[in-house]
N, C-alpha and C positions, 0 to 999 in steps of 0.2 A: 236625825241621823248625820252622821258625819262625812262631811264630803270625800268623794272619789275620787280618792290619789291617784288609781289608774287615767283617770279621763286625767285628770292635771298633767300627768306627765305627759300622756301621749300630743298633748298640748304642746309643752314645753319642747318635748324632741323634735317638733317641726318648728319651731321659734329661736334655736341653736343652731347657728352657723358653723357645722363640724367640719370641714376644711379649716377654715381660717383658725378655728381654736388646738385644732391639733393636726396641723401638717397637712401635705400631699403625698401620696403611695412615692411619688419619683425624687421627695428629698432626702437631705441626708438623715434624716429625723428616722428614716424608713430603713436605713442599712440594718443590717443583721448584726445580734447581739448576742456573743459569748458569753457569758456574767464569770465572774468569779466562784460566786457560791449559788446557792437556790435557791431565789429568795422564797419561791412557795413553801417547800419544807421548811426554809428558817421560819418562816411567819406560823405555820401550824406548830413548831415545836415556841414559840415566844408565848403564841397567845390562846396556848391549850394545855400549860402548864398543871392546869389545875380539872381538867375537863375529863379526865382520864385517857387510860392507854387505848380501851376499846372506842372509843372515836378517833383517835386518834392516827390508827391503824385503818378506818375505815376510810378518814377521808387523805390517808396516804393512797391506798386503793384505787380511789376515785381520781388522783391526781395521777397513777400511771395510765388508768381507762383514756383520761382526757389526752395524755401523752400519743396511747397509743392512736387514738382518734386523730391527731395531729400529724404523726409520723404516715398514717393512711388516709390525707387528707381529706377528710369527710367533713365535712360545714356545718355550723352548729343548727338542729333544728331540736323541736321539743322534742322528740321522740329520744336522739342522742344524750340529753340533758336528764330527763327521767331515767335514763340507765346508769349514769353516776349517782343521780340523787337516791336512786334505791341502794348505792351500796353507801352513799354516805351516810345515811340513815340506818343499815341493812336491815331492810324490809322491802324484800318484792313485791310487795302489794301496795306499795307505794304507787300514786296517781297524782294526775293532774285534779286540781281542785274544782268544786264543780256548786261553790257556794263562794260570796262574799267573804275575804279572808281579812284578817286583820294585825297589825302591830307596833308597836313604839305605844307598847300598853294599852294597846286600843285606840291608840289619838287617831290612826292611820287606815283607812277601810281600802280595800283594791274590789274594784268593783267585778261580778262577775255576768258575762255576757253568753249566750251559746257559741258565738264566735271565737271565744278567747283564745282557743288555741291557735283558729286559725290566723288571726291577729298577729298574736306571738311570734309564729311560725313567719311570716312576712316582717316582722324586724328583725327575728333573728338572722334569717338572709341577708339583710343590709351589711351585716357583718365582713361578709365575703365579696365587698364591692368593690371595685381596683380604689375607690376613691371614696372618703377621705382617708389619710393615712393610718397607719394601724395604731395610734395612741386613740383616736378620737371613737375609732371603729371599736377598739377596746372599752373603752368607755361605755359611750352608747351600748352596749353589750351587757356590760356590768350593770347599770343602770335601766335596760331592760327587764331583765332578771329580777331585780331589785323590786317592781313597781308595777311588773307581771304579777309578780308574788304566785308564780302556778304550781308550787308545793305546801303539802300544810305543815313545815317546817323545812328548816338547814336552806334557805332560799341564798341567804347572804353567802353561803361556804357555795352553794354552787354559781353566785354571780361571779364570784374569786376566780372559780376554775374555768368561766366564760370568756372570763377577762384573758385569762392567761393563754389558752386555746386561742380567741383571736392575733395578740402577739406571739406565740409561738407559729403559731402558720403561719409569718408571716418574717420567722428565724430570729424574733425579737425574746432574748431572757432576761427577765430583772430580775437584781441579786437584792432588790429589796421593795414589800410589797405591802409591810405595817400602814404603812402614811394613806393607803386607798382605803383604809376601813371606818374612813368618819363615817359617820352617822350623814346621809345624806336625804334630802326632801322633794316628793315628790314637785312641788310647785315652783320650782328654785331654777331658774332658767342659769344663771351667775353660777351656782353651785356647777349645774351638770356640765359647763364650760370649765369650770376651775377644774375638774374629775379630768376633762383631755387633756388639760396642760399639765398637769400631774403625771397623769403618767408619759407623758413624752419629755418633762423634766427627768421623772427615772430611770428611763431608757437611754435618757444622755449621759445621765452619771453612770447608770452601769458599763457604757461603752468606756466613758473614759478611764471605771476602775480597770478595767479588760485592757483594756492598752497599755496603761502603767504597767499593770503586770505583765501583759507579753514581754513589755520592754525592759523589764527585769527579768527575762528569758526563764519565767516561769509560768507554766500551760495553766489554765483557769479548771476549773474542778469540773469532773461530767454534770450532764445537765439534761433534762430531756428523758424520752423513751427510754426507761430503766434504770432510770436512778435512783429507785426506789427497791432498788433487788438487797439491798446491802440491810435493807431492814425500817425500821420506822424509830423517830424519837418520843418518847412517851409524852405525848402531847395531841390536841386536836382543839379544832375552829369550832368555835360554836356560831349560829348565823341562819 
């Protein structure tokens, strides 16, 4: 049998020093981000070109759910999570997994426990801590998700919208969000460090696209709670 990537990770996430790798709530790493464009829409319409319109449309859906959940600050727990992934999927019979799940072809087993969700449910919380800053907290998130694996499909499109729920609560938008979707490994302590500095690298460039353009006294595009009213691009994540 092939080892348990879940136990690896949960390994590895106490073994990651997530301050030091991605900030503190009180620097500037932490100010609030305007973005120019979306970068979640632009990512669904790049890398769902070929996935068709009906996913595509579902997991625009799922990303105003996650908005409005943001706007009504509600923290992410499984229960919350399971309600996007049933529309990302749309199938309301969508559940938490209650067997051994698997992928990266099978190389990859996520062990299952009767505790699992309550488990889950206690990282996902971590999310919502003053501290460490919202890259690493983002992170750890995405990576949660990732390695939870408690859907039996679209896990990776809802670690996406984890990720991005923790930086938006926290008034962080990135207008670009391709570069988070390597392929990342449970046992990889290096990797889930590299994932905070990542995204607190793109947090910094979206700020500074946002300011060049103010400073070209042109306002940056909506963003956020309803931006998705205007329609969907024919495209969607697969994950």
């Amino acid at each position: 049998m092939t080892t348990d990537a879940l136990a690896a990770w949960r390994t590895v996430r106490r073994q990651v020093d997530w301050a030091a790798v991605g900030g503190t709530a009180d620097a500037a790493d932490a100010a609030p981000v305007r973005p120019v464009t979306d970068g979640l829409t632009d990512w669904i319409a790049a890398e769902g070109a070929v996935r068709g319109a009906g996913r595509a449309r579902r997991m625009l859906a799922a990303g105003e759910l996650m908005r409005a959940d943001v706007a009504g600050g509600r923290p992410l727990t499984p229960e919350l999570l399971l309600g996007w992934q049933r529309v990302v999927l749309g199938d309301e019979a969508v559940d938490f997994r209650r067997t051994d799940a698997f992928a990266k072809g099978g190389r990859e087993r996520y062990g299952y426990a009767p505790s699992l969700r309550e488990d889950f449910a206690g990282c996902l919380r971590e999310s919502a801590d003053p501290a460490p800053g919202p890259a690493a907290r983002a992170a750890r998130a995405y990576l949660d998700v990732a390695f939870f694996h408690p859907f039996p499909d679209g896990n990776g499109r809802c670690a996406m919208l984890a990720l991005c729920h923790v930086l938006e609560s926290a008034g962080i938008g990135l207008d670009l969000v391709g570069p988070l979707t390597v392929t990342r490994y449970a046992d990889d302590p290096a990797g889930a460090a590299d994932l905070a500095v990542l995204v607190g690298v793109l947090a910094r460039a979206a700020r500074r696209r946002a300011a060049r353009r103010a400073g070209r006294r042109r306002a940056p595009v909506a963003w956020g709670h309803g931006i998705f009213a205007g329609g969907c691009p024919p495209a969607v994540v697969d994950g």
